[in-house]
Every structure is written in structure tokens, then in C-alpha cells.
N, CA, C and O atoms as a GROMACS GRO file, in nm:
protein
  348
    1UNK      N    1  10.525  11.291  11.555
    1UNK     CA    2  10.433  11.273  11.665
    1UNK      C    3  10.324  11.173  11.628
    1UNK      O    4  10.268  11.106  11.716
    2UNK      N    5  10.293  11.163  11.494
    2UNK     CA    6  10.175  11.103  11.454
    2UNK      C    7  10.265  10.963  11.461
    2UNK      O    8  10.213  10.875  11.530
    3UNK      N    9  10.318  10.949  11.435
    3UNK     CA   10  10.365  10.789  11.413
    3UNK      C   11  10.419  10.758  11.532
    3UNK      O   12  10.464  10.644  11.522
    4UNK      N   13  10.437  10.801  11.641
    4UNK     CA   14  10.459  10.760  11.778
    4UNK      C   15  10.297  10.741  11.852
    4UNK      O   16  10.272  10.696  11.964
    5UNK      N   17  10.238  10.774  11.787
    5UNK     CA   18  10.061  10.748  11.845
    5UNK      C   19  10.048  10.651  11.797
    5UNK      O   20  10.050  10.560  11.880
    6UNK      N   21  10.029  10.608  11.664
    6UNK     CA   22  10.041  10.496  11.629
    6UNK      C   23  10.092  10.380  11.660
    6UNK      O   24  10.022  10.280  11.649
    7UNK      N   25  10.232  10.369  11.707
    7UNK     CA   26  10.311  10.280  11.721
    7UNK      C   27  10.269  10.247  11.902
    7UNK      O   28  10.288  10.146  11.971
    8UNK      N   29  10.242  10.304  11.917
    8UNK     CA   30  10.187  10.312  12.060
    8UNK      C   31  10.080  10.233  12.117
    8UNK      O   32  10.071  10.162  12.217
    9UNK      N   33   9.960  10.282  11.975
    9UNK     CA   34   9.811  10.213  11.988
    9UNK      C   35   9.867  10.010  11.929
    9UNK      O   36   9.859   9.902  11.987
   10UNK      N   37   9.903  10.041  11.831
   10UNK     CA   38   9.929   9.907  11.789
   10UNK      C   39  10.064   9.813  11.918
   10UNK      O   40  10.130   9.716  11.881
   11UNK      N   41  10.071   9.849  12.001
   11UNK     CA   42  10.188   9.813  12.162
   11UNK      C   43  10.065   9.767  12.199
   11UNK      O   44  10.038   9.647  12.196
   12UNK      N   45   9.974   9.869  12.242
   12UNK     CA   46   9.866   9.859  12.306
   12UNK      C   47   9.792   9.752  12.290
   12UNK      O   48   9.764   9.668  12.375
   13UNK      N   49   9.757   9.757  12.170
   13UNK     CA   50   9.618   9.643  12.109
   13UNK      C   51   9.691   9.531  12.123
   13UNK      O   52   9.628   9.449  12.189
   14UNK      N   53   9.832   9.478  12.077
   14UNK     CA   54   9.906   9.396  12.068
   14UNK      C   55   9.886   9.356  12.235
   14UNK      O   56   9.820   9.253  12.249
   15UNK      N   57   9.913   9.395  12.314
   15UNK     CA   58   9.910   9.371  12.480
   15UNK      C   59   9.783   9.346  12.515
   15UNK      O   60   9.794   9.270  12.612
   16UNK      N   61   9.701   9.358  12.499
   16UNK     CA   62   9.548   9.329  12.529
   16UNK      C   63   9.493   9.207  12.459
   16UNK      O   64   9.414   9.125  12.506
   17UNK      N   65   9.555   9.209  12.319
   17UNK     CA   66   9.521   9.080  12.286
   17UNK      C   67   9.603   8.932  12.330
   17UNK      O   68   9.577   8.813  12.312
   18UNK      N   69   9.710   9.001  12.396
   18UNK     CA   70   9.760   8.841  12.432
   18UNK      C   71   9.736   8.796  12.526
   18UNK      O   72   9.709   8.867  12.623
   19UNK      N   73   9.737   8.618  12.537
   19UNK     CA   74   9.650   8.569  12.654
   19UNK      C   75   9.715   8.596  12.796
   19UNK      O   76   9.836   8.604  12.819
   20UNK      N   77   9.623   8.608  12.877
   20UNK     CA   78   9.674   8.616  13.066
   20UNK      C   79   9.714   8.528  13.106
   20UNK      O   80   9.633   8.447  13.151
   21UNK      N   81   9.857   8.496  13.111
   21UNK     CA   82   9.886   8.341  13.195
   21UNK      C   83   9.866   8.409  13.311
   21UNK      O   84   9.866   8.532  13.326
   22UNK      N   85   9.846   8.318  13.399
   22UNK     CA   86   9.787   8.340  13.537
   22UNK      C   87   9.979   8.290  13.544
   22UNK      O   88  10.054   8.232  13.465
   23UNK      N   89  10.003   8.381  13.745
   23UNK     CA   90  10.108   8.326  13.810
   23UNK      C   91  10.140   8.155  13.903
   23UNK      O   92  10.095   8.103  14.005
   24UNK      N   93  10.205   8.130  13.837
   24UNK     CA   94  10.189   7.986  13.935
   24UNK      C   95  10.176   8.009  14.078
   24UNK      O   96  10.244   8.092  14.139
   25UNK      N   97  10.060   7.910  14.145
   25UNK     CA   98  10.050   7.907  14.276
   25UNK      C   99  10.190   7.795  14.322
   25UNK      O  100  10.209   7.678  14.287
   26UNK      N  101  10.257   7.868  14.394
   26UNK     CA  102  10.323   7.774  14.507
   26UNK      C  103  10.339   7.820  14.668
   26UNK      O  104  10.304   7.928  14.714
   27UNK      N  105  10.409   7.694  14.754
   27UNK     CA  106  10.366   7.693  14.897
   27UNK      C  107  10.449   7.811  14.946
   27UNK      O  108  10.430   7.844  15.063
   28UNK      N  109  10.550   7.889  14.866
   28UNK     CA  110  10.570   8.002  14.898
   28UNK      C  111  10.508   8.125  14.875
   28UNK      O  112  10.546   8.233  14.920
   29UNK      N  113  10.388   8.100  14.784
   29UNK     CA  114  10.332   8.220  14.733
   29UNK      C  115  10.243   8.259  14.887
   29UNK      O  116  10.194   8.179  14.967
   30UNK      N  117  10.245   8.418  14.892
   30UNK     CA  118  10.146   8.489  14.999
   30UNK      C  119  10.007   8.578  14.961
   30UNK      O  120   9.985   8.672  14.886
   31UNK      N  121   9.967   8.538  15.006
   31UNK     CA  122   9.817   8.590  14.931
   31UNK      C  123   9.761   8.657  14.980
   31UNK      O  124   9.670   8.714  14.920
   32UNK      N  125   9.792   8.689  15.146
   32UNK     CA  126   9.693   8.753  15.217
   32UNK      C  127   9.645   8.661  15.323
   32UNK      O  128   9.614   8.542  15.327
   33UNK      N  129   9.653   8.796  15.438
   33UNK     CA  130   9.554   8.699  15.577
   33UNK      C  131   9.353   8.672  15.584
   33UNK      O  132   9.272   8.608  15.650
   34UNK      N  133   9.356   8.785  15.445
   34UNK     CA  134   9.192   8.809  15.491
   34UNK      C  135   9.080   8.763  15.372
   34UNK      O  136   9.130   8.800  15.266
   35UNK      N  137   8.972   8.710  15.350
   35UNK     CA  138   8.959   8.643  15.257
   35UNK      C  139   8.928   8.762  15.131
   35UNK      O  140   8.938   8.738  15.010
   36UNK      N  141   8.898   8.857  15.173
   36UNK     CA  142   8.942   8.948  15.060
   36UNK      C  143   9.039   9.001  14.974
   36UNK      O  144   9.024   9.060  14.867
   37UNK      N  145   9.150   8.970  15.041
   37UNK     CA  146   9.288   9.015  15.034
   37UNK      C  147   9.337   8.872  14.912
   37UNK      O  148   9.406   8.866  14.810
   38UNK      N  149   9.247   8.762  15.004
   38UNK     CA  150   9.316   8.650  14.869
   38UNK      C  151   9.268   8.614  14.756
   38UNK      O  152   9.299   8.525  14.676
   39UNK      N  153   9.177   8.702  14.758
   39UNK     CA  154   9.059   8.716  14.637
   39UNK      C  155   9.166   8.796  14.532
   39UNK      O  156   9.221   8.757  14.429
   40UNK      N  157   9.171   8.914  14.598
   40UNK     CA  158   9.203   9.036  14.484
   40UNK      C  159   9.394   8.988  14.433
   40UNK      O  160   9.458   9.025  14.336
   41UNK      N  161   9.425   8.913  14.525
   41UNK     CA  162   9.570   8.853  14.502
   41UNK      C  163   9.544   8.784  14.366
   41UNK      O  164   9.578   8.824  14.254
   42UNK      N  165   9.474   8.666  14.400
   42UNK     CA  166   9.421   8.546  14.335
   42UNK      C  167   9.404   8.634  14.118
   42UNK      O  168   9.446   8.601  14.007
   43UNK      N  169   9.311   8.756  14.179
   43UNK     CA  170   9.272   8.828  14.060
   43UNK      C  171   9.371   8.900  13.991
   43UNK      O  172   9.382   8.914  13.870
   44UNK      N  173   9.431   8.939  14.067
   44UNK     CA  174   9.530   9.078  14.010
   44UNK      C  175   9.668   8.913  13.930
   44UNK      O  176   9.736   8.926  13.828
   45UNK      N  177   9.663   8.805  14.005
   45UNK     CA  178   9.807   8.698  13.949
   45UNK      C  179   9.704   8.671  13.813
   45UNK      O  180   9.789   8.678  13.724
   46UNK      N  181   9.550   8.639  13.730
   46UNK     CA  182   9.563   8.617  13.635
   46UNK      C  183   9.433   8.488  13.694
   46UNK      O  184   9.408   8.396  13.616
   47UNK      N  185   9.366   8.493  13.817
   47UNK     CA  186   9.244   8.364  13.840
   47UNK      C  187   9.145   8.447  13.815
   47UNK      O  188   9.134   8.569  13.814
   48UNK      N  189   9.059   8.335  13.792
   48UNK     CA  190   8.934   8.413  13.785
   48UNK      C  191   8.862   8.321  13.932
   48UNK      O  192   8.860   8.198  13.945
   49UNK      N  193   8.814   8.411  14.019
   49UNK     CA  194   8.762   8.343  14.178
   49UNK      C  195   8.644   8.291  14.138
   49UNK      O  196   8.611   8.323  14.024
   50UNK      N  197   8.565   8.215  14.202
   50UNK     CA  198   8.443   8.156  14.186
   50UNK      C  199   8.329   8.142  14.272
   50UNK      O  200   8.206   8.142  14.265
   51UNK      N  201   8.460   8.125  14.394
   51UNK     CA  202   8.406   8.076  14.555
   51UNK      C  203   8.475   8.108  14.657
   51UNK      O  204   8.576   8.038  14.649
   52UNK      N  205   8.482   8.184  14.768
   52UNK     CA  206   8.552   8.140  14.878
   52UNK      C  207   8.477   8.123  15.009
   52UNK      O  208   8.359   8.151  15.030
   53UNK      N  209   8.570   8.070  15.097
   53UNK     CA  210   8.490   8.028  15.228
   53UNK      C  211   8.563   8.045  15.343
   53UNK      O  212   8.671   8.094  15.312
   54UNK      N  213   8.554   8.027  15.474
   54UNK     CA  214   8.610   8.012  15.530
   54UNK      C  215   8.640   7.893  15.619
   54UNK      O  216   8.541   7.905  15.692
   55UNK      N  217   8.685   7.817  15.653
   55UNK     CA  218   8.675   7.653  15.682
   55UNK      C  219   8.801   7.606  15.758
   55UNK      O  220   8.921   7.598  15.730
   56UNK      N  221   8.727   7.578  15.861
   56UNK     CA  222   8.864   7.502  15.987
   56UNK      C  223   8.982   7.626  16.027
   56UNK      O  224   9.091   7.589  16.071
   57UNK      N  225   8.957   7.753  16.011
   57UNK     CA  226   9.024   7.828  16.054
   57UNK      C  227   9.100   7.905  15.915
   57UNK      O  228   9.152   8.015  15.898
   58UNK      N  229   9.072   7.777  15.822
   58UNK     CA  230   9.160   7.851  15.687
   58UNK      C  231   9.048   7.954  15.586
   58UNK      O  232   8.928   7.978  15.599
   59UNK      N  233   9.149   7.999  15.485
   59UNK     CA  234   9.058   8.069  15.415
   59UNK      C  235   9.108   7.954  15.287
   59UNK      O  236   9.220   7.909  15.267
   60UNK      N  237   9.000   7.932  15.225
   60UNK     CA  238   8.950   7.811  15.107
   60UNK      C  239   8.897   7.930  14.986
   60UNK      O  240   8.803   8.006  15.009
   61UNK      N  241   8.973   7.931  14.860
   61UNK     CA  242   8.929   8.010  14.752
   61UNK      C  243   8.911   7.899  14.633
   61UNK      O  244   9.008   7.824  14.621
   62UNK      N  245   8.814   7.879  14.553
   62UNK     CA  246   8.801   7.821  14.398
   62UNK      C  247   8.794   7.921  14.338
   62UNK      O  248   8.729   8.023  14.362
   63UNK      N  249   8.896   7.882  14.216
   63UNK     CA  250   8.925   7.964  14.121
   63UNK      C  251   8.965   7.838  13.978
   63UNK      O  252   9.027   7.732  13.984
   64UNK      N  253   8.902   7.906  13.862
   64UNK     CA  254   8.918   7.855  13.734
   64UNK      C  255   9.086   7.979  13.668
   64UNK      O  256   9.115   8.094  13.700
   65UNK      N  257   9.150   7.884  13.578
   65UNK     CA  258   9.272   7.925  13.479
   65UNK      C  259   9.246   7.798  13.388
   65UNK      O  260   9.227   7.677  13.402
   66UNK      N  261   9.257   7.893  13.287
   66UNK     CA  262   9.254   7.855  13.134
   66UNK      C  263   9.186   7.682  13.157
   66UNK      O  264   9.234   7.569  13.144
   67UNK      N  265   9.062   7.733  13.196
   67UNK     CA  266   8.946   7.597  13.167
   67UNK      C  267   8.976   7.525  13.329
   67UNK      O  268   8.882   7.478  13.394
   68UNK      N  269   9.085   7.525  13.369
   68UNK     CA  270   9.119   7.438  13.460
   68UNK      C  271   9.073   7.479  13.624
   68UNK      O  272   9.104   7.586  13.675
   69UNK      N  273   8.988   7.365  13.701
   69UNK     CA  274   8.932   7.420  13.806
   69UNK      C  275   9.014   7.397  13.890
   69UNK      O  276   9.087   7.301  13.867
   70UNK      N  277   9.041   7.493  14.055
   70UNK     CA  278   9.130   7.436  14.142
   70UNK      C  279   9.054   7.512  14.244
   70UNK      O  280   8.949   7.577  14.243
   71UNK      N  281   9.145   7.482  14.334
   71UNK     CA  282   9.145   7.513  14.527
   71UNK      C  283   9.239   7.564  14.569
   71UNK      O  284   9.339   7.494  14.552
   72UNK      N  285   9.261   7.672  14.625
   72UNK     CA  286   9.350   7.707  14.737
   72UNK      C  287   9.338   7.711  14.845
   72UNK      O  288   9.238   7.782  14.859
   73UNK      N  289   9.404   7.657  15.036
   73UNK     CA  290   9.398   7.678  15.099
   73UNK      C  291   9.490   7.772  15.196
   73UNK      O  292   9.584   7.707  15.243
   74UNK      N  293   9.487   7.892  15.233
   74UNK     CA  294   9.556   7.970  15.301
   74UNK      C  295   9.567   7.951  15.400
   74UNK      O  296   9.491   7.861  15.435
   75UNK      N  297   9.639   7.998  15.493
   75UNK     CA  298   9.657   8.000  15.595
   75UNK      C  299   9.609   8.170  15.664
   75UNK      O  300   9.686   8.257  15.622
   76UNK      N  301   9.514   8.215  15.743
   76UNK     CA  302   9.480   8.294  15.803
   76UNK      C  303   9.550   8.399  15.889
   76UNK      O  304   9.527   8.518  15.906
   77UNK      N  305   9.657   8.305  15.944
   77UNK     CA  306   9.769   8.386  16.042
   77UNK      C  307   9.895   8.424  15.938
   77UNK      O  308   9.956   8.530  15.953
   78UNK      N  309   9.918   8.357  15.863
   78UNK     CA  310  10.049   8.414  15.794
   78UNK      C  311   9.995   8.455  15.650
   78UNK      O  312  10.016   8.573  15.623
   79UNK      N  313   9.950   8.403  15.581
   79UNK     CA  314   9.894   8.440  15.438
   79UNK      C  315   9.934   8.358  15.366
   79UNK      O  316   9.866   8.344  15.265
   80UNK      N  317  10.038   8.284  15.380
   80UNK     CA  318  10.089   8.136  15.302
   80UNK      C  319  10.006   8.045  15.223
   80UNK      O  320   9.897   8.011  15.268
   81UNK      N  321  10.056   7.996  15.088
   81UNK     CA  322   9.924   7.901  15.069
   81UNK      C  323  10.006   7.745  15.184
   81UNK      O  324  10.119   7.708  15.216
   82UNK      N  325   9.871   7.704  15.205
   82UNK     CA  326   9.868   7.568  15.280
   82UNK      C  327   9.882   7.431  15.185
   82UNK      O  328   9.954   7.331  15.193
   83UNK      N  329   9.775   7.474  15.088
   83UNK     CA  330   9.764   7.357  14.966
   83UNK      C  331   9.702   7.388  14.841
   83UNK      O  332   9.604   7.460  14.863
   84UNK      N  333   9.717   7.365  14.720
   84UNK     CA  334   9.663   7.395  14.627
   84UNK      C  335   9.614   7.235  14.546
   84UNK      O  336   9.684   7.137  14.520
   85UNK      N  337   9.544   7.247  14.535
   85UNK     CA  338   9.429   7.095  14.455
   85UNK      C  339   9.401   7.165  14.311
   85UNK      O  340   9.375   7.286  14.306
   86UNK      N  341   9.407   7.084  14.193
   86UNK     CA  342   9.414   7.152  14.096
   86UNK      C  343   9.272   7.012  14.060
   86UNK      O  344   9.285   6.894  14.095
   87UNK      N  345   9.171   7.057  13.999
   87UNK     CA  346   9.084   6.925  13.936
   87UNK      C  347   9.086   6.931  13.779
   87UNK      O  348   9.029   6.845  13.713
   0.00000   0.00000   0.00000
């Protein structure tokens, strides 16, 4: 029993220490109709959010991955991304 706790904690620590690739954004990915919904999407795939807005009908999120800044634009009625801008 003791060495299955062990082997367990060291799974554990091992999993926590490795880095979060975030999920690739593509024009099939769905994120959500509501700008909350593409927040916690955005969070739970591995972004860290920064900003969102709402603009021309779309929902507009900035989000940083591994140093790198970008944009997403959704689409409101379906949840689709529209465009992603990576800077």
C-alpha cells in the first residue's frame, strides 16, 4: 500500500510539473456563443485571457501562450472561431 502512495505522488508531481501546451486554435474550433463561455474555453484549452470585448457583433478575446500574444474572433451566433491573429 505504501509504495502505491508513493508511486502515485511521484505521477502526480511528475504531471504538474510538465509544461501546459495550450490546444491549437482552429476555424473549426467552438468556443462558445457568450463571452464568458469563450473565456473559460480559451482557459480550460491551456490560454491565459487578458482581454475580451465585444465588437461588431463578435466576441474579440486576447489571450497570451507561451510568451506569444494573440486574438480571437468568435462568432456570437454559432460559437465558431471567425479569425485568429497571432502577434
Amino acid at each position: 500500500m505504501r509504495k502505491l502512495i508513493i508511486v502515485t505522488a511521484v505521477a502526480v508531481a511528475a504531471a504538474v510539473a510538465a509544461p501546459a501546451f495550450a490546444t491549437e486554435l482552429t476555424m473549426d474550433t467552438v468556443l462558445g456563443t457568450t463571452m464568458d463561455e469563450v473565456k473559460a474555453k480559451l482557459v480550460e484549452m491551456g490560454y491565459e485571457v487578458r482581454k475580451s470585448e465585444m465588437e461588431d457583433g463578435k466576441i474579440e478575446v486576447y489571450f497570451v501562450n507561451d510568451d506569444q500574444m494573440g486574438e480571437v474572433y468568435v462568432s456570437a451566433e454559432t460559437g465558431k472561431i471567425i479569425k485568429v491573429e497571432m502577434k
